[in-house]
C-alpha positions as CSV (number, residue, x, y, z in Angstrom):
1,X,0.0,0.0,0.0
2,X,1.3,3.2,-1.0
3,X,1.8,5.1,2.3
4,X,-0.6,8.4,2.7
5,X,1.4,11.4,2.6
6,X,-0.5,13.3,5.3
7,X,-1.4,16.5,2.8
8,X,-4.7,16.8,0.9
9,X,-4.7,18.0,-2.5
10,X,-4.5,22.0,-3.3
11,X,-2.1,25.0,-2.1
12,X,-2.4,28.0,-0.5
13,X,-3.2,29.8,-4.2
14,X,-6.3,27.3,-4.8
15,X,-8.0,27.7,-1.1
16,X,-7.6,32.2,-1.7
17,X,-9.7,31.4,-5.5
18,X,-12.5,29.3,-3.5
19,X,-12.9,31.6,-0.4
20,X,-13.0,34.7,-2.8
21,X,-15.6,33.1,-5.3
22,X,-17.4,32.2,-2.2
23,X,-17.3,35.7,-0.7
24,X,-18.6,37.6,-3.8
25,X,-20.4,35.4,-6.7
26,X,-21.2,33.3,-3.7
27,X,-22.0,29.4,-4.4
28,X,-23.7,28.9,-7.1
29,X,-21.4,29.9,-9.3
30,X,-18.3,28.3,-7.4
31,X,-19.9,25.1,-7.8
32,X,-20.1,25.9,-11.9
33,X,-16.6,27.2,-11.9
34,X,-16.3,23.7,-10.8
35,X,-16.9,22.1,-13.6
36,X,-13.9,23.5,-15.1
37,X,-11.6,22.5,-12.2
38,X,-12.7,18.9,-11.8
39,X,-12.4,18.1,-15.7
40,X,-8.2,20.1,-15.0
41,X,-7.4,17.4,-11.6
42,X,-9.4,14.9,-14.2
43,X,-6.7,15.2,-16.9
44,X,-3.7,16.3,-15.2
45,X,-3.8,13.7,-12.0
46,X,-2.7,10.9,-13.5
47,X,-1.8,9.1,-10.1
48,X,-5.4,9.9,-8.2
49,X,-7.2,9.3,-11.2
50,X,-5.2,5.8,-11.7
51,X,-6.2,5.2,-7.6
52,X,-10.0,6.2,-7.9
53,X,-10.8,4.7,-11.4
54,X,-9.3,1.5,-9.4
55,X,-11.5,2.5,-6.9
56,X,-14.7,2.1,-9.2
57,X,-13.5,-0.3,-11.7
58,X,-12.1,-2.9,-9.5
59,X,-13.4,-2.5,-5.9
60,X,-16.7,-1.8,-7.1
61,X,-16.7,-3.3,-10.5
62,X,-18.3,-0.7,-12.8
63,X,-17.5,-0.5,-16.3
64,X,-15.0,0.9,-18.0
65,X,-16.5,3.9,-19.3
66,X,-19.0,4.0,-16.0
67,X,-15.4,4.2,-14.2
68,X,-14.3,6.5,-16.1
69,X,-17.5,9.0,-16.0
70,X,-17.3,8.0,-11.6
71,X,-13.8,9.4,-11.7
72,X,-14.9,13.0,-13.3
73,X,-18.1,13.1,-10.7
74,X,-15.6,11.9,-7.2
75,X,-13.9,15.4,-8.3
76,X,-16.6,17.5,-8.8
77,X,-18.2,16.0,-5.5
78,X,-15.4,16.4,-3.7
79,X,-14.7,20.4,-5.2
80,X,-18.5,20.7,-3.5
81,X,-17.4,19.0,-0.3
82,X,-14.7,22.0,0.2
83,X,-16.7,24.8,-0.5
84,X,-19.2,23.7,1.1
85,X,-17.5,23.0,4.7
86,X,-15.9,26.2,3.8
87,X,-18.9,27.9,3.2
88,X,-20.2,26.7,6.5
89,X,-17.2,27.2,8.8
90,X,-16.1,30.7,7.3
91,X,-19.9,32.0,8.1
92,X,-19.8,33.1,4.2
93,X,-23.8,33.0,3.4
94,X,-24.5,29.4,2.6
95,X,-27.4,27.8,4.2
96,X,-27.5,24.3,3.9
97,X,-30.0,21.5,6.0
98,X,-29.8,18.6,7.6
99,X,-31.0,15.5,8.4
100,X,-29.8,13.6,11.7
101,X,-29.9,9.9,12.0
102,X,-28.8,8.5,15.2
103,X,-28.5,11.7,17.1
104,X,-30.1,9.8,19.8
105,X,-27.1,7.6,20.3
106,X,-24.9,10.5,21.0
107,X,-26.8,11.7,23.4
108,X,-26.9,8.5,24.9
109,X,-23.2,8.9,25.0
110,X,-23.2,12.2,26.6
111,X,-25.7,11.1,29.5
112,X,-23.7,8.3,30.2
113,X,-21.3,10.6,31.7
114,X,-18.3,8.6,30.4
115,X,-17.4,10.7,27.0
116,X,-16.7,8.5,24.2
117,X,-15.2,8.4,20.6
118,X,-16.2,9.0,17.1
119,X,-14.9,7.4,14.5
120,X,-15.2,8.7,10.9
121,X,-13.9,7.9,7.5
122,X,-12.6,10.1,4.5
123,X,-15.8,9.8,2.9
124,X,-19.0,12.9,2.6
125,X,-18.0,15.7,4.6
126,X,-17.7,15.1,8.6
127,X,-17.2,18.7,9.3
128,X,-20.1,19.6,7.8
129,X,-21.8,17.9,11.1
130,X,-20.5,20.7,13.5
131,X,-24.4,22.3,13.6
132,X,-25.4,19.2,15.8
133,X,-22.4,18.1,17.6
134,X,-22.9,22.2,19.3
135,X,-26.3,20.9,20.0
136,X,-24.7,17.6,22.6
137,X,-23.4,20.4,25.0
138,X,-20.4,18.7,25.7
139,X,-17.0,19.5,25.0
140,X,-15.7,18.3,21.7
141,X,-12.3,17.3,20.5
142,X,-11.6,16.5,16.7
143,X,-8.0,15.1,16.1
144,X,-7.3,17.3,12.6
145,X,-6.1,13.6,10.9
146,X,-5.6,15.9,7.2
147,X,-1.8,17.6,7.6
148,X,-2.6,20.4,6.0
149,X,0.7,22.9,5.1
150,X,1.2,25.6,7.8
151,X,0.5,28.2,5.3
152,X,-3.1,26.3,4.5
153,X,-4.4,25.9,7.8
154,X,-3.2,29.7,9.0
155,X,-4.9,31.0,6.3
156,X,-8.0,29.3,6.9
157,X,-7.9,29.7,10.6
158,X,-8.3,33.5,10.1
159,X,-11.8,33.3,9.0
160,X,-13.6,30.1,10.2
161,X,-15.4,29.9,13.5
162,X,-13.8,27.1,16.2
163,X,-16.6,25.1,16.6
164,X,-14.5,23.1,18.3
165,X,-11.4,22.0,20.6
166,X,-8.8,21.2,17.8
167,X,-6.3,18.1,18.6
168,X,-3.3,18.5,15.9
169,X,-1.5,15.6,15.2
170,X,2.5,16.7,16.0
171,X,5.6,14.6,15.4
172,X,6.0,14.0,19.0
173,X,3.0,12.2,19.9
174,X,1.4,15.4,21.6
175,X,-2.0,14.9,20.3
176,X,-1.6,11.3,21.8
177,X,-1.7,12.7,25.5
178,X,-4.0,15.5,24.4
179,X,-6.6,12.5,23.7
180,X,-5.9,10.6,26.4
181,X,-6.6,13.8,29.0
182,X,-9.6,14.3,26.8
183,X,-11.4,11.1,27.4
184,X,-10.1,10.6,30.9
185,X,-12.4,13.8,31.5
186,X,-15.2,12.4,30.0
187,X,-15.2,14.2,26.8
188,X,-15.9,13.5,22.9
189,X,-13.3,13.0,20.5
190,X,-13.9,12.9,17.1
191,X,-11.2,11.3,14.5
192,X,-10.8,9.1,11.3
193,X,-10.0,5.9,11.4
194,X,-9.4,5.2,7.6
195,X,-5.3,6.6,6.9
196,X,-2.2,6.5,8.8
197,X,1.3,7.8,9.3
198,X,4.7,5.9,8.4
199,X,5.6,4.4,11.4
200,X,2.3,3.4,12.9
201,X,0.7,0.1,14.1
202,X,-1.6,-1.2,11.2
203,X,-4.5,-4.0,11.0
204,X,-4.9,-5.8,7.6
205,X,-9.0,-6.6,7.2
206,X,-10.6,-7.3,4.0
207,X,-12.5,-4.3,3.2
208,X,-14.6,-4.0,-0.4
209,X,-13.1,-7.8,-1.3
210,X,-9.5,-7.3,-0.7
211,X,-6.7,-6.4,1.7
212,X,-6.0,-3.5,3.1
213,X,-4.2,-1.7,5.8
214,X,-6.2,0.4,8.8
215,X,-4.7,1.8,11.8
216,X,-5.0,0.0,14.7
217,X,-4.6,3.6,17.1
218,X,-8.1,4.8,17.1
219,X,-9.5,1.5,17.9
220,X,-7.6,0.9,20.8
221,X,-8.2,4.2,22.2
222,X,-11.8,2.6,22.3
223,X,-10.9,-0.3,24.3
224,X,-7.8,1.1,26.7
225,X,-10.1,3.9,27.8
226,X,-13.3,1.6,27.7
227,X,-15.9,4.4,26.6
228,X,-18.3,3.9,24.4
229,X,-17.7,4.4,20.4
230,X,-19.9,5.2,17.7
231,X,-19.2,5.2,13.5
232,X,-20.4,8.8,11.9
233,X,-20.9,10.1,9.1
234,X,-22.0,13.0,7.0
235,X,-23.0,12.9,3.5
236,X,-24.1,15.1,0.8
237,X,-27.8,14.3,-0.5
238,X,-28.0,17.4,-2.7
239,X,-26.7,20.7,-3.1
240,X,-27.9,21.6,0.0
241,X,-28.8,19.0,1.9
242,X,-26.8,16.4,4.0
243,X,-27.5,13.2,6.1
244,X,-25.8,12.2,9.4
245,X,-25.5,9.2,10.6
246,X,-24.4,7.8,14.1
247,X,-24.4,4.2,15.1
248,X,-25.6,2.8,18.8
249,X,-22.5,3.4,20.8
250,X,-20.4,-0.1,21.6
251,X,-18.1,-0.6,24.6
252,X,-15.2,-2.9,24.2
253,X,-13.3,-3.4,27.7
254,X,-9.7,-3.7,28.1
255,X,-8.4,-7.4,27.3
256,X,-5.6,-9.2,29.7
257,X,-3.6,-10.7,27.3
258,X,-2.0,-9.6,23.7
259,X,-4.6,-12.6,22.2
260,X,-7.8,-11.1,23.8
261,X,-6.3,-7.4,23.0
262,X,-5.4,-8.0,19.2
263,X,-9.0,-10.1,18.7
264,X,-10.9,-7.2,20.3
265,X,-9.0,-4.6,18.1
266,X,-10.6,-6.4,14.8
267,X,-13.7,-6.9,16.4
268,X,-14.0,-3.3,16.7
269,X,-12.7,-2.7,12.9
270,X,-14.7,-5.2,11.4
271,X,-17.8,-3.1,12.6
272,X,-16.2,-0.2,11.3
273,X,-15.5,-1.4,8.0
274,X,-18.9,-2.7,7.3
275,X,-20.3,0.9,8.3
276,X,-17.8,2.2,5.8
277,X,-18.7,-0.2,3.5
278,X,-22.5,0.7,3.6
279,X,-21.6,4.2,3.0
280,X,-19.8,3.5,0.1
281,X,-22.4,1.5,-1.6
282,X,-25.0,4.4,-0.8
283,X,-22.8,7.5,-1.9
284,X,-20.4,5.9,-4.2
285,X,-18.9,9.3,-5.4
286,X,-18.0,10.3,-1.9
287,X,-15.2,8.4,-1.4
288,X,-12.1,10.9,-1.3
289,X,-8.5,8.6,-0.7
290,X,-7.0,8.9,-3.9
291,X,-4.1,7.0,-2.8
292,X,-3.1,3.3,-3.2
293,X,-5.3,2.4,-0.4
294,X,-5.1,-1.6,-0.7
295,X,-2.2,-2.4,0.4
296,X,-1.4,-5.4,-1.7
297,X,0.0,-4.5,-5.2
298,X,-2.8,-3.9,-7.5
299,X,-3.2,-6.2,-10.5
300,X,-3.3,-4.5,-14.1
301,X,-7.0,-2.4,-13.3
302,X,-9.7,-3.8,-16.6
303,X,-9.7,-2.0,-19.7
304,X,-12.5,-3.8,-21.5
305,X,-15.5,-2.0,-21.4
């Protein structure tokens, strides 16, 4: 597997053009400028387009040209996905609405008094979920997983509101401690649990009918703290409009030996990969790693249409 870099796609130059359009045109007409910026990543990404047309053709087993038309659409989803957390956390005039499944469960999670985690995936738009996680009136932490350049995340920081406690992951294990004080006092912590950094501890599990690599960190958060988990989601139904979802929270206790501790850890990710997996058969053009994410080389991806 072709290890995740840590940076997401676009420079300083790209985020200025977005919040600008967004501050005077407004929406709308970002999302048709769009069009013209999703067909330029379409032609001149030749490694994420060979990663998401594998994505479609192979994982999911579209056609060629159906793969091919997927690939254009992922980009032009995911070019709405920015603006539109932009839009949102910047205050910058959009309005969008929402629909909440399984807000329930975190409440049950807050009541319980003993905090908990969410775990998330690089698929829809988690941030986009801020409007209800205010409405739990609790204190929540979101480990910022997407290593953005300095320049990036200063310049966005200057005009989006902090919805929330921010946990930056730092090259000396910081945010590991800044997690572990978090949930010791009972708070939430939000964080993906789909990429990883060189260096750490990874779980293979067959995930969409072949082999890939998932960290094992956020998962034994879950069970070394023993609070409660719950897989969420947010995803984009229309322009609009987006969907949360939140499963009933699970506890997994701490195990006494390495046997019980590893089989616990993949009982854990095996419920997390089939809410993933649901996700990604319901929004199919939402799923945004457009790296090598299964692990074991790829054979030669179908050409025949």
């Amino acid at each position: 597997m072709a290890e995740w870099k840590g940076k997401t796609r676009g420079g300083l130059t790209g985020y200025r053009i977005f919040i600008a359009v967004l501050k005077f045109p407004g929406l709308p007409f970002a999302y048709f400028l769009l069009y013209f910026v999703a067909f330029y990543y379409f032609i001149f990404a030749p490694e994420s387009f060979r990663n998401i047309f594998y994505f479609y053709r192979n994982r999911l087993g579209s056609g060629f040209l159906k793969s091919v038309i997927s690939v254009y659409r992922n980009y032009y989803l995911f070019g709405q996905i920015i603006l539109d957390k932009t839009a949102a956390m910047g205050g910058l005039g959009a309005k969008f609405t929402f629909d909440f499944e399984g807000e329930d469960h975190l409440r049950e999670m807050v009541n319980s008094g003993k905090g908990g985690l969410l775990i998330s995936a690089h698929i829809g738009n988690f941030e986009m979920a801020g409007h209800m996680l205010e409405r739990l009136d609790t204190k929540v932490n979101v480990l910022m997983l997407d290593a953005e350049h300095e320049k990036i995340r200063k310049y966005i920081s200057s005009f989006t509101r902090k919805s929330f406690n921010i946990i930056p992951i730092g090259k000396d294990n910081s945010h590991v401690y800044a997690i572990s004080e978090a949930l010791k006092n009972r708070e939430l912590v939000c964080m993906h649990g789909d990429r990883f950094m060189p260096g750490s501890k990874t779980v293979t599990v067959k995930f969409l009918g072949r082999d890939a690599l998932l960290p094992t960190g956020p998962f034994y958060l879950a069970m070394k703290f023993d609070v409660p988990v719950s897989f969420v989601f947010a995803m984009k139904d229309n322009r609009k409009h987006y969907h949360f979802y939140a499963t009933p929270p699970l506890s997994y206790s701490q195990k006494a030996s390495q046997a019980e501790r590893d089989e616990m850890i993949r009982k854990i990710v095996t419920g997390y990969i089939t809410a993933v997996e649901e996700k990604i058969h319901k929004y199919p053009f939402q799923w945004f790693n457009y790296y090598n994410f299964w692990y074991i080389e790829q054979p030669k991806v179908k050409t025949d249409a």
